[in-house]
N, C-alpha and C positions, 0 to 999 in steps of 0.2 A: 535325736538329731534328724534335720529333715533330710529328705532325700534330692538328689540332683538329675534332672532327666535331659537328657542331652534332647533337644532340638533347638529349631531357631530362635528362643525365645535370648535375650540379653542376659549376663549375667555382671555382678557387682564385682568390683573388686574384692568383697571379701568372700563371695562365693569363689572366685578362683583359688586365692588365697587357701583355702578348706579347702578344696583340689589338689593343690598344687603342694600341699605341706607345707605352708609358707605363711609368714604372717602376712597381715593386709598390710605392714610397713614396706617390707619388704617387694610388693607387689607393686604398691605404689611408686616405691624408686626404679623398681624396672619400667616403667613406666616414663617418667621423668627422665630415663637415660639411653630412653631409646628402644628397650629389649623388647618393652610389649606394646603393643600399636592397640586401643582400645577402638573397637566397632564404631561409638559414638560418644560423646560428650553430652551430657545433660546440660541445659543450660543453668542449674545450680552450679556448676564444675564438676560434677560425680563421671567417672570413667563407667563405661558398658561395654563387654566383650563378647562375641559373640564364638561359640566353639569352634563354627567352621573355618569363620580368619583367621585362627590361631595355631599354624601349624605345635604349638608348646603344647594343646590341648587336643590333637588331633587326636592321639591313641591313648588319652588317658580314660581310665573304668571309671565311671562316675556313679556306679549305680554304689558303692559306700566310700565314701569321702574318708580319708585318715582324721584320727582322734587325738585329740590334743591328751595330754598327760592328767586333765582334769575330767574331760567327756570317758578317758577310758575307765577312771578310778569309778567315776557317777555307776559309768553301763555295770563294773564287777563290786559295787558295796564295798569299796575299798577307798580310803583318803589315798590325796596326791600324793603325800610321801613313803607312801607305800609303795607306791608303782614305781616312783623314784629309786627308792632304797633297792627294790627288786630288779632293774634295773643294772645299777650302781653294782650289785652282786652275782649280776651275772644270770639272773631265774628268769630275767627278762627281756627280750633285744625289741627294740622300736626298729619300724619298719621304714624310717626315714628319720635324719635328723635336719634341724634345716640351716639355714647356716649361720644365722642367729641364737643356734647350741638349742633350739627347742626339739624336745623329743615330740614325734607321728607316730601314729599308731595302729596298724589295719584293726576294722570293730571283731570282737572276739566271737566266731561261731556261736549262732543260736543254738539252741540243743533241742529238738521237737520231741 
């Protein structure tokens, strides 16, 4: 997964989205209803946010973005519904859920 460097550069709405634990649906209807002001408008219609304007993005870590339940099973050689089932039984708590019931995931310690 790449990584996110916080300066002034714009970022997508699906880069927030991966910030924020959120899908990019979800992102977008904050958006449309007011909650997130994007930086600028592309003249395709794509939304660009910039971290500074965003008081939502002021104090978040961006140096590892949370891991969807498919990027986590990829990082530990394990299928989705593993992660799922472990989970489900309790071996495993996600570090955010988002409010569309998708399980986040902080990325699991490297081991040097």
């Amino acid at each position: 997964m790449r990584q996110l460097r916080r300066s002034s550069r714009l970022l997508t709405s699906g880069q927030v989205a991966q910030i924020l634990g959120f899908s990019q649906a979800t992102v977008l209807r904050a958006v449309r209803g007011g909650l997130l002001t994007p930086a600028r408008i592309t003249p395709g219609g794509h939304y660009r946010f910039s971290m500074e304007s965003m008081p939502v993005l002021a104090g978040v870590d961006t140096s590892g973005a949370l891991l969807t339940t498919r990027e986590l099973a990829t990082e530990l050689g394990l299928s989705r519904s593993t992660v799922v089932r472990a989970v489900r039984q309790g071996r495993l708590s996600p570090t955010n859920i988002t409010p569309g019931g998708h399980l986040r995931f902080s990325p699991p310690a490297k081991a040097s």
